[in-house]
C-alpha positions, 0 to 999 in steps of 0.5 A, a space after each residue: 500500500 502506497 502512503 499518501 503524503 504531502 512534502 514534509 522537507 524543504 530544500 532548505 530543510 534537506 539541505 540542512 539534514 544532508 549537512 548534519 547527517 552526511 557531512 562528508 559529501 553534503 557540499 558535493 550536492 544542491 537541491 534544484 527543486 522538491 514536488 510531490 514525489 519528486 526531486 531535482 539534485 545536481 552533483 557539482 562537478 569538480 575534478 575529484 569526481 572525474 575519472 580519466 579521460 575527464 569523464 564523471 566517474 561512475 561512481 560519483 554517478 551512482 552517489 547522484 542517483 542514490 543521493 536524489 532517491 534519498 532526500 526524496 524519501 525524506 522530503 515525503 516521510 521527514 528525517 528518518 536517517 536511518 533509512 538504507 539503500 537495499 536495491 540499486 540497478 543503474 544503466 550508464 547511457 552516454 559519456 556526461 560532459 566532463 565539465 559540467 554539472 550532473 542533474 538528477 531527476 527523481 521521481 518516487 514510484 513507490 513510497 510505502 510504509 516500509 520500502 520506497 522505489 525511486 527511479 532517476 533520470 541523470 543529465 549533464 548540464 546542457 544535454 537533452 538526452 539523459 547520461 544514466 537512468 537509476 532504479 532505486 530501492 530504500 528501506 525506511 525504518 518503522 516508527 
């Protein structure tokens, strides 16, 4: 059963969360936009994320697509920091722009009491086509 919820969490209040809960890589991430079910998180590309050749790293990629799926579940069920990644399957499509920022767009297909399933199209700043397409499952503790 899917639970029907509004947004609980600002971009503002994730922001913050991230910064307290994950402060080693809160910086690396900005909120572009937060809806019902829905976000928009940007990897800001620096040269640490690059692998060579000067491509974004898969890696950096993947954290992008488990980052966005994250803060969209805690943008509906509020701070529940304990909630863990159980399920990732993700297609690299194209080679991102290398100095350029990735955007994840995020869209929740389920959000249950216990498990929610994200599914998240990634871009590279300025192409139209998507680089990376992410499922993600997260388990979300009770109470």
């Amino acid at each position: 059963m899917d639970v029907k919820t509004g947004v609980k969490m600002t971009a503002e209040e994730l922001t913050a969360f991230l910064a307290e809960i994950f402060p080693q890589i809160a910086s690396d991430f900005v909120i572009d936009e937060v809806g019902e079910r829905r976000i928009t998180v940007r990897l800001l590309v620096e040269d640490r994320h690059l692998r060579p050749g000067g491509t974004v790293s898969g890696p950096s990629t993947f954290a992008l697509a488990d980052v966005a799926v994250y803060l969209a579940v805690m943008a509906m069920v509020g701070p529940k920091a304990m909630a863990v990644t159980t399920s990732c399957s993700m297609d690299f499509m194209r080679k991102p722009v290398a100095n350029a920022d990735l955007i994840g767009e995020c869209r929740l297909l389920k959000l249950g009491r216990m498990l929610a399933v994200g599914d998240v199209l990634i871009f590279s700043e300025g192409m139209a086509e998507p680089v990376a397409r992410a499922t993600v499952t997260y388990s979300i503790p009770p109470g």
